[in-house]
C-alpha positions as CSV (number, residue, x, y, z in Angstrom):
1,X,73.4,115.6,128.4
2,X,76.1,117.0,130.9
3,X,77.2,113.1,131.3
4,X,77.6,112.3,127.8
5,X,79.1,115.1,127.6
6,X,81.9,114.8,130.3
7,X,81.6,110.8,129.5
8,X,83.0,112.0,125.9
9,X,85.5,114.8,127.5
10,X,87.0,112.0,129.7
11,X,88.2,109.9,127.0
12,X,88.9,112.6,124.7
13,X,91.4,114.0,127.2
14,X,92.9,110.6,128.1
15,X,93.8,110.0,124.6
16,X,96.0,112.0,123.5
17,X,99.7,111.2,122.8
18,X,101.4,108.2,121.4
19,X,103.5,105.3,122.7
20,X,105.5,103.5,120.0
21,X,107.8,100.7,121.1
22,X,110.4,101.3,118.7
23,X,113.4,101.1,120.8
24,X,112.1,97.8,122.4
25,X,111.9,96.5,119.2
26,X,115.3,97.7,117.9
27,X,117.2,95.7,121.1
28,X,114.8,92.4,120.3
29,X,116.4,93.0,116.4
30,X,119.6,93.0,118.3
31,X,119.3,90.3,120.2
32,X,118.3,87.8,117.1
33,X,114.5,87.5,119.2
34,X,113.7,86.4,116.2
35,X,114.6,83.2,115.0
36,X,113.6,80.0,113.6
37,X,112.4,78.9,117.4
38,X,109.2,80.6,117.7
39,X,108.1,81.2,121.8
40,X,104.1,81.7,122.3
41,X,104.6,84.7,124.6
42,X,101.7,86.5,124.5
43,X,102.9,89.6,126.1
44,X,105.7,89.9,123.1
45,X,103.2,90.1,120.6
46,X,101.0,93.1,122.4
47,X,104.3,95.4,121.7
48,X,105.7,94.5,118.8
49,X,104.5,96.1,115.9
50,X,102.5,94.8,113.0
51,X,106.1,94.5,111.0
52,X,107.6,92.7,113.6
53,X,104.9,90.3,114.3
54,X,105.0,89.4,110.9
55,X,108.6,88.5,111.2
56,X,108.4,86.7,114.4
57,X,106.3,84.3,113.0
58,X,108.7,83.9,109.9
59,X,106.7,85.4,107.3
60,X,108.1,87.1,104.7
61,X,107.2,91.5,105.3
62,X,107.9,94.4,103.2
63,X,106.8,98.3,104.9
64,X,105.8,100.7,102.9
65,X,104.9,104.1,103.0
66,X,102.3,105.7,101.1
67,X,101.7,109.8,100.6
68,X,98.6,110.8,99.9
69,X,98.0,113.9,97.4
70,X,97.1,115.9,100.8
71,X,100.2,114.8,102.1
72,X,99.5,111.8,104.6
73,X,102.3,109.6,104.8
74,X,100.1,105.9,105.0
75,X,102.3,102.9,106.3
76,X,101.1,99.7,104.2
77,X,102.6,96.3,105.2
78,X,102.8,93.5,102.4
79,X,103.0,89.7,102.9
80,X,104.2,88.7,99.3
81,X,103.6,84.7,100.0
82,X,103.3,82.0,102.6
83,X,105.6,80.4,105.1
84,X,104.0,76.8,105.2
85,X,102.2,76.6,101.7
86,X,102.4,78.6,98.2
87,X,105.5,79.9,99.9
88,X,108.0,80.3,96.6
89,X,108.3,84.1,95.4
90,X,106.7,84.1,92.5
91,X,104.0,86.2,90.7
92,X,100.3,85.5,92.3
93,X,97.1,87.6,92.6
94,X,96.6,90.9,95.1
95,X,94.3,91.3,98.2
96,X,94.2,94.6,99.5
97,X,92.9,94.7,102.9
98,X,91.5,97.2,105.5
99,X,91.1,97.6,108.9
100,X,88.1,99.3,110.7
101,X,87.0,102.5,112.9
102,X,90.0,102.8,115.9
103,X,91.7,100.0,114.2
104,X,95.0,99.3,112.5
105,X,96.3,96.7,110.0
106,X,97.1,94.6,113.3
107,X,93.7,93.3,113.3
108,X,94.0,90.7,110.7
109,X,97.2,89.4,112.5
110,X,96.4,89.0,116.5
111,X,95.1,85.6,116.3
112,X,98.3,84.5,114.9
113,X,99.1,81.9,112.2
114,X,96.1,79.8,111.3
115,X,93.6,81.7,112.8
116,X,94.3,85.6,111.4
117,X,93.2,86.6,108.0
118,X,96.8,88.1,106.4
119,X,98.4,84.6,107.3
120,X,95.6,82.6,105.9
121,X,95.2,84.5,102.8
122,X,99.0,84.3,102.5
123,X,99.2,80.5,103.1
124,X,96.4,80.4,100.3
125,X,98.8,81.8,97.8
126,X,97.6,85.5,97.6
127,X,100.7,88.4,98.0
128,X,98.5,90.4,101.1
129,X,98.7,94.4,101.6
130,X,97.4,95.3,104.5
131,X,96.2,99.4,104.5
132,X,96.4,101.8,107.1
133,X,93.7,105.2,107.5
134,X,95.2,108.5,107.9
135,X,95.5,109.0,111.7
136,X,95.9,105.8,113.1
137,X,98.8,104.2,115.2
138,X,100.8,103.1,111.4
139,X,99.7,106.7,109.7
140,X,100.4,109.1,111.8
141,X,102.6,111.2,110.0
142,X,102.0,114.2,107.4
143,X,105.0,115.8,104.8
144,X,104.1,119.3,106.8
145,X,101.7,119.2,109.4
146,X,101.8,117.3,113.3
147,X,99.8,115.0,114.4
148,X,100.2,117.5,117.9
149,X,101.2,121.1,118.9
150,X,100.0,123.9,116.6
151,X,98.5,121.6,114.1
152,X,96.6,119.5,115.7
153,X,93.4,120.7,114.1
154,X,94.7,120.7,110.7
155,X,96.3,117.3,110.8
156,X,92.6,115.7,111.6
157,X,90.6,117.7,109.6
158,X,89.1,114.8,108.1
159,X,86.4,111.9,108.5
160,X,86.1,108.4,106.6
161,X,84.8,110.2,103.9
162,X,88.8,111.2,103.0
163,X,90.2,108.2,103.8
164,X,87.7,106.5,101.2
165,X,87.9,109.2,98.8
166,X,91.7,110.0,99.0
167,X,93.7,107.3,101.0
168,X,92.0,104.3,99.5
169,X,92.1,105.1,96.1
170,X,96.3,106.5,96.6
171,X,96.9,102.8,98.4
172,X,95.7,101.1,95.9
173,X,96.7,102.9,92.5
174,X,100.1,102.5,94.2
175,X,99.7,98.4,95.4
176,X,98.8,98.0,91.4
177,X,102.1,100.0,90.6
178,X,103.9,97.5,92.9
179,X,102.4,94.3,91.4
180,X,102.1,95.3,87.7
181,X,98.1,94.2,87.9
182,X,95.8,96.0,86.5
183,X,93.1,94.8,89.5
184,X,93.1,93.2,93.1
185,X,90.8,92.1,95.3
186,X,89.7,93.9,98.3
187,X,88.2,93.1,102.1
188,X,87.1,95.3,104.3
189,X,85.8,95.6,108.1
190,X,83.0,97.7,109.1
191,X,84.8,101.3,108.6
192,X,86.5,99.6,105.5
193,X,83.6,98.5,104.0
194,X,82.4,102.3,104.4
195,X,85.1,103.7,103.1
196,X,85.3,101.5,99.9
197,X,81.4,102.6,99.0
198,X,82.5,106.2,99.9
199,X,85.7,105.3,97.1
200,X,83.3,103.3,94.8
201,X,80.2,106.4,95.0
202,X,83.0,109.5,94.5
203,X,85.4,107.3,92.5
204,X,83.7,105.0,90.2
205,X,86.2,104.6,87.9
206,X,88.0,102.3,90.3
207,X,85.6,99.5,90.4
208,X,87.6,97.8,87.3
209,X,90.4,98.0,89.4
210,X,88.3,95.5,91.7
211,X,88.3,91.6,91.0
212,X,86.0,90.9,93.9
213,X,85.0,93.0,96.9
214,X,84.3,91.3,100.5
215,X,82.3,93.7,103.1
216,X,82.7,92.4,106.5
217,X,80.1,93.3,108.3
218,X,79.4,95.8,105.8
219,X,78.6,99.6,107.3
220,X,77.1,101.8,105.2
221,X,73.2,102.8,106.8
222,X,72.8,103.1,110.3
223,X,69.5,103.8,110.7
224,X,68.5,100.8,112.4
225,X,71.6,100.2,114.8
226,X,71.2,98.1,118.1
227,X,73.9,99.8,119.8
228,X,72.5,101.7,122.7
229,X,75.0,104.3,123.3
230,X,75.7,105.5,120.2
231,X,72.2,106.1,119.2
232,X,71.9,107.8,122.7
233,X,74.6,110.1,121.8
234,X,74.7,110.3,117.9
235,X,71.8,113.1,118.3
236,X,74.9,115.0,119.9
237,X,77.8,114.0,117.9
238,X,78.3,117.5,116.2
239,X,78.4,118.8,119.6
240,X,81.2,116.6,120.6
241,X,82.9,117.5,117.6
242,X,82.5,121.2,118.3
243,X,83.9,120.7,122.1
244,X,86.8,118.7,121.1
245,X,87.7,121.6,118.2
246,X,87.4,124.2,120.8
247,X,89.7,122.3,123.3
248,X,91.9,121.8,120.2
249,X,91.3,117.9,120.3
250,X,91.1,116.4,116.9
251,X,92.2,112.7,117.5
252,X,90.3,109.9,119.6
253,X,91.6,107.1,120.9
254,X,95.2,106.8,119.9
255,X,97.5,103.8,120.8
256,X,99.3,104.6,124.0
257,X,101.0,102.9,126.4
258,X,98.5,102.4,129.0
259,X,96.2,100.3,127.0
260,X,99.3,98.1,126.7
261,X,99.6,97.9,130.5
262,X,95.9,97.3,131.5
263,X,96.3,94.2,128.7
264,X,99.2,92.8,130.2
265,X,98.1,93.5,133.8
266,X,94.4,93.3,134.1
267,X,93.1,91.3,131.1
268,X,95.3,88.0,131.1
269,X,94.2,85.0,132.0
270,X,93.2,84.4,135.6
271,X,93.7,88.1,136.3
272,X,90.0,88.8,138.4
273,X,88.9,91.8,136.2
274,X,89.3,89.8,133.0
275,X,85.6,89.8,132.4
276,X,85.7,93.7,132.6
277,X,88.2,93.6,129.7
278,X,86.0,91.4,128.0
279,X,83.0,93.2,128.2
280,X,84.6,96.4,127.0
281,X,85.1,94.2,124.1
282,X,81.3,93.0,124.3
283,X,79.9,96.9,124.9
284,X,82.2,98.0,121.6
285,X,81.2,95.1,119.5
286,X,78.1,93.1,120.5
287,X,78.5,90.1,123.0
288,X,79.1,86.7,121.9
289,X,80.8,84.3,124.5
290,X,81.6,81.3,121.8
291,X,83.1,82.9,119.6
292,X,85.6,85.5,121.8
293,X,89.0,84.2,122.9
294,X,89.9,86.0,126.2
295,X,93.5,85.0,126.3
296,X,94.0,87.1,123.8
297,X,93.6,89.8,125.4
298,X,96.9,91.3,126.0
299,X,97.5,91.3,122.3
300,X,94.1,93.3,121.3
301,X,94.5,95.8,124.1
302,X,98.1,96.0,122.5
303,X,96.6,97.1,119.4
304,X,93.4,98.5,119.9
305,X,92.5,101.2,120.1
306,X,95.2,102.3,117.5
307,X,93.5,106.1,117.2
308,X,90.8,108.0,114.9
309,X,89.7,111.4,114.5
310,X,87.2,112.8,116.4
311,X,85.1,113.8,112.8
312,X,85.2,110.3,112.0
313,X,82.9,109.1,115.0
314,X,81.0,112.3,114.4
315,X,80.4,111.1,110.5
316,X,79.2,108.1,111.9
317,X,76.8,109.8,114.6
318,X,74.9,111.7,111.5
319,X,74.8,108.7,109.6
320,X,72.8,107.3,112.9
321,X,70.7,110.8,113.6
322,X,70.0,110.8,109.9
323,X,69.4,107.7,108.4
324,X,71.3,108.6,105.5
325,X,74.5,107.7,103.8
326,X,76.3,110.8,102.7
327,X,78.7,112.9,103.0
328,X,80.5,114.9,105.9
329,X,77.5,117.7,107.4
330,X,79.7,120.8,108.1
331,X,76.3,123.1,108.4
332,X,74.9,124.6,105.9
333,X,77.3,127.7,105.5
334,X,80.3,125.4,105.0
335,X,78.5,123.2,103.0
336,X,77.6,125.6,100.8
337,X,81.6,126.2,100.0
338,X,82.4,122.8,99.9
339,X,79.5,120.6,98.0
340,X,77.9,123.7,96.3
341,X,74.4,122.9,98.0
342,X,73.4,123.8,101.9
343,X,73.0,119.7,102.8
344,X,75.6,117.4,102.1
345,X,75.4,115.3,99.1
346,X,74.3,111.5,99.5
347,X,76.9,108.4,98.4
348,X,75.7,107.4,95.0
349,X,75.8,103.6,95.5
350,X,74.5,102.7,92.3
351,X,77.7,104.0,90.9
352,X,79.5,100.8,92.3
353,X,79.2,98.0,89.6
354,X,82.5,95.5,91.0
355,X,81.4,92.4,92.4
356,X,80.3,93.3,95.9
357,X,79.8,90.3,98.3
358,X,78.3,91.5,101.5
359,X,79.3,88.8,104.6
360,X,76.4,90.3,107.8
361,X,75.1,88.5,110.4
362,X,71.7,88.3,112.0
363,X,73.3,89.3,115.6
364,X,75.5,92.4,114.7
365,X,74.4,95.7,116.5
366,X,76.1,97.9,114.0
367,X,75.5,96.7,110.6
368,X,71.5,95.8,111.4
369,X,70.2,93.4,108.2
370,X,67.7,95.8,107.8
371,X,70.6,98.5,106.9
372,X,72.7,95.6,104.9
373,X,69.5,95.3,103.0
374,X,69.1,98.6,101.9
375,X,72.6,98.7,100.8
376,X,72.4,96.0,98.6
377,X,69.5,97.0,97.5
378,X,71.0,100.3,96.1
379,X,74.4,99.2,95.2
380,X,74.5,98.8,91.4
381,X,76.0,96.0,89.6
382,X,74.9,91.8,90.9
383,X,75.7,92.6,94.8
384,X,75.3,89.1,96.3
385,X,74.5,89.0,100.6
386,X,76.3,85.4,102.4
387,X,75.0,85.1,105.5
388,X,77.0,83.9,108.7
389,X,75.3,80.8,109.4
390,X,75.6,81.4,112.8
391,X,72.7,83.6,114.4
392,X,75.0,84.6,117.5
393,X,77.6,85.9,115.3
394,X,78.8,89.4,116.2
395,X,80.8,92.3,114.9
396,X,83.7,91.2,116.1
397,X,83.6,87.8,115.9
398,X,84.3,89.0,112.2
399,X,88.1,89.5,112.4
400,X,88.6,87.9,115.8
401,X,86.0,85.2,116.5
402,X,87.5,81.7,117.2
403,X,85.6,80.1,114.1
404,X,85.9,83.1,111.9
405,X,87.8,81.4,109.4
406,X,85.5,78.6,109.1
407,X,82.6,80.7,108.9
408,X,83.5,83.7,106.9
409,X,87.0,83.3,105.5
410,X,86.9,80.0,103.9
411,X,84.1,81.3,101.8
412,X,85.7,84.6,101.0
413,X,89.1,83.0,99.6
414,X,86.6,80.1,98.1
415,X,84.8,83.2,95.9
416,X,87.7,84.9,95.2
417,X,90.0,81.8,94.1
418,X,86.6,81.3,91.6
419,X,87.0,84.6,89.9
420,X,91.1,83.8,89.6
421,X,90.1,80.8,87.9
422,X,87.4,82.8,85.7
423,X,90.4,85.9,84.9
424,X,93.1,83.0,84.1
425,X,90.6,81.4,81.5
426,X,90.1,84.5,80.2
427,X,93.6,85.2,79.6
428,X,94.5,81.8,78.3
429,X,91.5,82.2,76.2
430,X,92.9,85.8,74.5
């Protein structure tokens, strides 16, 4: 117990703080860095920000910035069209997409052009919005409170079950203003999938604003993961929580600058402790040699982590200890004052009638097929479950395996070009 304990402390304590390379950036803008002649340095794209790697790459970019009713200020970046393909401005369906636990919009743009899931779904003629949680590296900012200093504990009071039920729903009520639709489709990663069935239990009156929802590596049950450590230490998690809130610790795992450095130094190609990178990688998201590309490295260690709070890895840890999907145990006293009973209420699934289509694979330690089962079998509406046809395929590989798109995203943007078609009859027809 002492271990996990100080195992916990140690990264808790070496995460705090933030590193943004803004004023790098700036001088690149200065210098023209980006122009029409496009260099493969992978070390530029590990610290430029999501923005900025869209622009390198010649892709069209807006920034937004999105406040919550509890005042989070979320940064959303849009891809409006494609650079090679379906490239003319021009009015064309939404995809709302979002990132997972200690992740950041970044994800679905590391592998580059080709390869990551914003470009492909842009070159495919969609107008992309990639979200941001509250407390990661692109929403890190609140209209009164710090992310540091005196409010630290305020700032992340909160777990996924906010970012489902609040951020979520604000993003896209505001992506729908943008656009002038009245619905968009929506893919999510592992903590996005969660927090969509936390929006689609609490919030049910947003599944019409869903064409078609894609769960990658859907995360809902945890009953039956294979992931050693966390089952070892979810039994603990509210005691973890209860340390870091008495050190006055609320965030885990925030972007800094020394992640960027062990990329760059330590993880490129033909540096000797590459295989220790990778199997950080492995440890975090189940091993699978084919499908992980180790020169990119420097890039995901540029990104990743990109920060959490501490209650949201604790939220997780019950879900593990309990079997259950539901909502944020305080203890029975605070309970009490917040849900008006002394357990916390379960996620009605059955509430969530859009088209759900849950993508799982038969080798992923967190979302187990016995808990994807379970969740389709509760979620209301026609949920369908696709199947990666390859048994080795991991959590990861999801947004970052090598034959991701051929295995997962060809059939996504297949489905959802299918209900276009279906919508656009409809209209023609009225």
């Amino acid at each position: 117990m002492l271990r996990l304990l100080l195992f916990v402390g140690f990264f808790l304590l070496t995460s705090a703080g933030r590193s943004p390379h803004a004023d790098y950036v700036t001088r690149l803008n200065q210098e023209s860095a980006f122009g029409p002649k496009l260099s493969d340095n992978l070390l530029l794209d590990a610290i430029l920000d999501v923005p900025d790697m869209i622009r390198r790459y010649n892709y069209p970019m807006e920034e937004h910035f999105v406040i919550t009713p509890d005042g989070y200020i979320l940064g959303v970046q849009r891809i409006p069209h494609g650079r090679d393909r379906n490239n003319i401005p021009g009015d064309r369906p939404a995809v709302f997409v979002m990132h997972g636990l200690l992740s950041s919009s970044a994800d679905y743009l590391i592998s580059g052009p080709g390869d990551a899931l914003a470009y492909i779904l842009a070159e495919e003629g969609y107008d992309v919005w990639l979200g941001n949680a509250r407390g990661n590296y692109y929403s890190r900012k609140h209209l009164t409170l710090k992310p540091d200093g005196k409010d630290t504990l305020s700032f992340w009071d909160f777990s996924w079950d906010e970012i489902g039920n609040i951020d979520l729903p604000t993003m896209i009520d505001y992506v729908l203003a943008q656009t002038g639709k009245s619905a968009l489709h929506y893919i999510g990663m592992s903590q996005g999938t969660t927090s969509f069935f936390v929006m689609g239990s609490l919030r049910p009156d947003y599944n019409k604003k869903i064409i078609s929802m894609h769960a990658l590596a859907p995360v809902a049950y945890l009953g039956h993961t294979k992931h050693n450590l966390l089952r070892v230490i979810a039994p603990y998690s509210a005691n973890f929580a209860a340390l870091a809130r008495l050190i006055g610790l609320g965030e885990f795992l925030p972007n800094r600058a020394i992640w960027t450095w062990v990329g760059q130094n330590i993880c490129k190609d033909k540096a000797p402790l590459q295989v220790v990178c990778k199997n950080i990688f492995f440890f975090i998201g189940g091993h699978n040699e084919d499908q992980f590309n180790a020169t990119l490295l420097p890039i995901k260690f540029g990104h990743f982590p990109a920060g959490a709070s501490v209650r949201q890895l604790s939220h997780y840890g019950q879900s593990i200890s309990t079997s259950m999907f539901r909502r944020y145990d305080y203890g029975w006293a605070q309970n009490l004052l917040r849900y008006g009973t002394p357990e916390p209420p379960h996620y009605n699934l059955s509430n969530i009638d859009c088209p759900v289509h849950l993508h799982y694979s038969e080798s992923d330690p967190l979302a187990d097929v016995i808990d994807v089962n379970k969740l389709f079998n509760e979620l209301g509406g026609t949920p369908i479950r696709i199947r990666v046809p390859d048994k080795k395929f991991s959590h990861i590989d999801f947004v970052w395996g090598i034959d991701a798109k051929a295995l997962v995203y060809d059939n996504v943007i297949e489905i959802m070009k299918n209900f276009d078609k279906t919508e656009k009859k409809t209209k023609d027809f009225r």
